[in-house]
C-alpha positions in Angstrom: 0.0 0.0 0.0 2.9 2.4 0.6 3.8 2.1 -2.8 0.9 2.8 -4.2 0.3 6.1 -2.3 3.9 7.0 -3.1 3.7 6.7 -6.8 0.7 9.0 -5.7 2.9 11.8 -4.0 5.1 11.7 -7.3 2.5 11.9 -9.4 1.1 14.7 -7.5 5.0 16.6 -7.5 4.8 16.1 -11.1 1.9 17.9 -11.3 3.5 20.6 -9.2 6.0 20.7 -11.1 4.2 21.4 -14.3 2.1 24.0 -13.3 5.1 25.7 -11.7 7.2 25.6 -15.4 4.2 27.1 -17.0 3.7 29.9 -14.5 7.1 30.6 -15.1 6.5 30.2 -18.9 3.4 32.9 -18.4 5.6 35.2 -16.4 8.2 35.6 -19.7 5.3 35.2 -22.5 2.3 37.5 -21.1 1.9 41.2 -22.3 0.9 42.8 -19.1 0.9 43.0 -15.5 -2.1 42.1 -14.8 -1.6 38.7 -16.9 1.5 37.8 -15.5 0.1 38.3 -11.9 -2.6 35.6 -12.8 0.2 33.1 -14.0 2.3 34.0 -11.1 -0.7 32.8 -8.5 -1.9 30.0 -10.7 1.3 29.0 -10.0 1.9 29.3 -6.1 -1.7 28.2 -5.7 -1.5 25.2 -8.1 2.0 24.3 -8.7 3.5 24.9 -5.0 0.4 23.6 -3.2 0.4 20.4 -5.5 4.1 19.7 -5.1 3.6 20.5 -1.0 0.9 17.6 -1.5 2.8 15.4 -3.0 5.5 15.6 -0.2 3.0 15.1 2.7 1.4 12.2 0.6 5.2 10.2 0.7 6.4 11.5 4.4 3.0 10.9 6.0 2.2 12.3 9.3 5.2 13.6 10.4 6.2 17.0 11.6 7.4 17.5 7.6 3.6 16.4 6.5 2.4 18.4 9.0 4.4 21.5 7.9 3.4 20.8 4.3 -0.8 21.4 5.5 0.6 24.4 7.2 2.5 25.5 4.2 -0.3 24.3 2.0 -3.2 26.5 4.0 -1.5 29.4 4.4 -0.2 30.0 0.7 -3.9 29.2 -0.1 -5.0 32.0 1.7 -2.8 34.5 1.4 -1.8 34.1 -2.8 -4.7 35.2 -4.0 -5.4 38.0 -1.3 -2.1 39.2 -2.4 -2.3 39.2 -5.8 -5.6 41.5 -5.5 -3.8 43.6 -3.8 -0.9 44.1 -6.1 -3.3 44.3 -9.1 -5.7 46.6 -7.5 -2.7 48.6 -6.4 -0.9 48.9 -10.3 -4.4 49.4 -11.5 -4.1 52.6 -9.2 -0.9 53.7 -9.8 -1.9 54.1 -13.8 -0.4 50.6 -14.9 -2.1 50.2 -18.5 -3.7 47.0 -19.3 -2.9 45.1 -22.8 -4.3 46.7 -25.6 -6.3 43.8 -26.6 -7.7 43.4 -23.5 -11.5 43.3 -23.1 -13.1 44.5 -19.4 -11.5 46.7 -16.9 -13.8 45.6 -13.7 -11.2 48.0 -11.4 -12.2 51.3 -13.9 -15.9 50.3 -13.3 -15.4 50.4 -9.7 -13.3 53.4 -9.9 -16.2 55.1 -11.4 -18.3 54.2 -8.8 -16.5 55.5 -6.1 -16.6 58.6 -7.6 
């Protein structure tokens, strides 16, 4: 059985591992900030967390499993509060968005606060 749920916790690294390159991939190949902030948290949110996974998956419930939940739950809720922040916060500052791009959501809640 041990095998089986560590071919698991490789399969789940692999995974990690994937989404990670391509985050990494988006960072380089995405016109904009905004854009490259998504790939950046798909990336922690995915990637990390699923490699984190994988880990506790093959140590078990040790104080390393145990720090890769607490590693796991707290990138999970602070990634994507962070990234809001930093996107709301070059939205602000006047950081244009891609030409081709088609909603501004922040502009429409500008204009409402006005």
């Amino acid at each position: 059985m041990s095998n089986i749920i560590d071919i698991v916790g490789l399969v789940f690294i692999g995974i990690g591992l994937a989404f990670d390159f391509f985050g990494c991939l988006g960072l380089v190949r995405l016109p904009d900030v905004y854009n490259r902030l998504q790939a950046a948290t798909k990336s922690v949110t995915l990637g990390t967390c699923s490699i984190l996974f994988g880990t506790f998956l093959i140590v078990g419930f040790t104080a390393a499993g145990f720090k890769c939940l607490l590693c796991m739950m707290f990138l999970l809720l602070t990634a994507p509060v962070a990234a809001h922040a930093v996107a709301r916060g070059a939205h602000r500052a006047g950081v244009k968005l891609w030409d081709k791009s088609v909603i501004d959501k922040y502009a429409e809640d500008k204009e409402g606060e006005i």
